[in-house]
PANUBA-469139 format. One record per residue: x negated, y negated, z of N, C-alpha, C in turn. Coordinates in steps of 0.05 Angstrom, whole numbers, plus 32768, in hexadecimal, padded with zeros to 4 digits. Atoms other than C-alpha are relative to their C-alpha. Layout:
N
XYZXYZXYZ;...
//
This chain:
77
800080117FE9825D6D0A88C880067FE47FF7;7FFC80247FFE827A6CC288D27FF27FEF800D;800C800F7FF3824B6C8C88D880117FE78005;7FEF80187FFE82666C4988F27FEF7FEE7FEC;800B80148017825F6C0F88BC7FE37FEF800C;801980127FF8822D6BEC88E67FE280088007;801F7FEF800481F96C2388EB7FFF80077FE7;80067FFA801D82076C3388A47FE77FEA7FEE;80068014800C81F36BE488957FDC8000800E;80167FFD7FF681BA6BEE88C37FE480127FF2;80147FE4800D819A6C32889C80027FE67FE6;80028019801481A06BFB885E7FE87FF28000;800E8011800D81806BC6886D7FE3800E8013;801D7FF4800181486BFA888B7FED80067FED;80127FEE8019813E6C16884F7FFA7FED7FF1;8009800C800C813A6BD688317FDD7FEE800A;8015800F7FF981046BBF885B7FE680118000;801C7FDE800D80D86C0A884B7FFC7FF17FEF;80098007801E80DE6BED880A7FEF7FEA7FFD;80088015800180CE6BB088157FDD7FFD7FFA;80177FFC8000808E6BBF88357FEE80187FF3;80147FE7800D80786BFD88147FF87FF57FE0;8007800E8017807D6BCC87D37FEA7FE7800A;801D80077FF6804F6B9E87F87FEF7FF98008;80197FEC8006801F6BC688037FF8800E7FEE;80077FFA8027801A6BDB87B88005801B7FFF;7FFC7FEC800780326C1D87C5801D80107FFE;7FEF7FEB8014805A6C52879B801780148020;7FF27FEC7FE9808E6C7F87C97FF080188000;800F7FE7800580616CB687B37FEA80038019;801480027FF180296C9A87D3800E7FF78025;7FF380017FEB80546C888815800880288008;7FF87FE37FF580686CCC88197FEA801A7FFF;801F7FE97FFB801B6CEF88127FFD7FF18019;800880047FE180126CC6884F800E80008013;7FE87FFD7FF080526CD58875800180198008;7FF67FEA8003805D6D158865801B80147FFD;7FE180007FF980A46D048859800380057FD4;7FF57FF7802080C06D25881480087FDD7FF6;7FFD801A800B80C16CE887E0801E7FFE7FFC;7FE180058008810F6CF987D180067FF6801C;7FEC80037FEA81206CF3881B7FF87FDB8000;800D801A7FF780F36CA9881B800A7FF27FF7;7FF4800F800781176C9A87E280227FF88011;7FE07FFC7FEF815D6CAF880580007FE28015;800280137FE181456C7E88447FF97FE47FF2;7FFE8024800281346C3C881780157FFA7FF0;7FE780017FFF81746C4987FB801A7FFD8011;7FE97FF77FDF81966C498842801480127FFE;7FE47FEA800281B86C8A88367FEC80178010;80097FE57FE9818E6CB3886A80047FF08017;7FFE800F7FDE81B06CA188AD7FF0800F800E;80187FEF7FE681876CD288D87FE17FF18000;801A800C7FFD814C6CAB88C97FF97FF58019;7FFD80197FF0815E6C7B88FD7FF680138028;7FF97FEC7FF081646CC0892E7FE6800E7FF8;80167FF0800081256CE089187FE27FFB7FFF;801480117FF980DF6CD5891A7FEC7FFB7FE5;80028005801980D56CCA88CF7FFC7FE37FFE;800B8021800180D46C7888DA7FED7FFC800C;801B80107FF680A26C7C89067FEB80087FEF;800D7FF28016807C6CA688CE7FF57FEC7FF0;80058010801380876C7688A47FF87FE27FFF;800C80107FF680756C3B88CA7FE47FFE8001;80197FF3800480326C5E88D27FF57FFD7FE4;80088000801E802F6C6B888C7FFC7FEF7FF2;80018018800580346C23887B7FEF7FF28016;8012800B7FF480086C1388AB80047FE0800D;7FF380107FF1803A6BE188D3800D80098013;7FEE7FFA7FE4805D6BD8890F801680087FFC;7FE67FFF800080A16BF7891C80127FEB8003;7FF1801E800280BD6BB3892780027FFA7FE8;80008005801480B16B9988E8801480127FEC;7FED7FF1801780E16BCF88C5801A7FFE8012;7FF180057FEE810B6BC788FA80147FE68002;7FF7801F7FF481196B7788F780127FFA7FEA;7FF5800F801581516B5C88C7800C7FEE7FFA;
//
């Protein structure tokens, strides 16, 4: 599938902002993904911005949860 460049840049700087905050909050992807329940390779995939479906599934809000913030906040860039 072809994403357009500007949702590509979007899954980006999502995944930079997982990272952001899952660093902190002092925790490991490991430990993000015992409280998600989202496989640690896929968590890594998404603060890499190379999982576009993230954006389409209900894995951010997971992980919003999981970090124990608002969906805004991963949201804002």
């Amino acid at each position: 599938m072809n994403y357009d460049k500007s949702f590509i840049e979007v899954c980006r700087k999502l995944g930079e902002n997982i990272q952001k905050c899952r660093e902190e909050k002092g925790m490991t992807i490991k430990e993000l993904a015992e409280k998600t329940g989202i496989r640690k390779e896929y968590i890594k995939k998404i603060e890499d911005g190379k999982a576009y479906g993230v954006l389409l599934d209900r894995h951010i809000f997971k992980i919003a949860e999981g970090l124990n913030i608002k969906l805004s906040k991963l949201l804002t860039f």
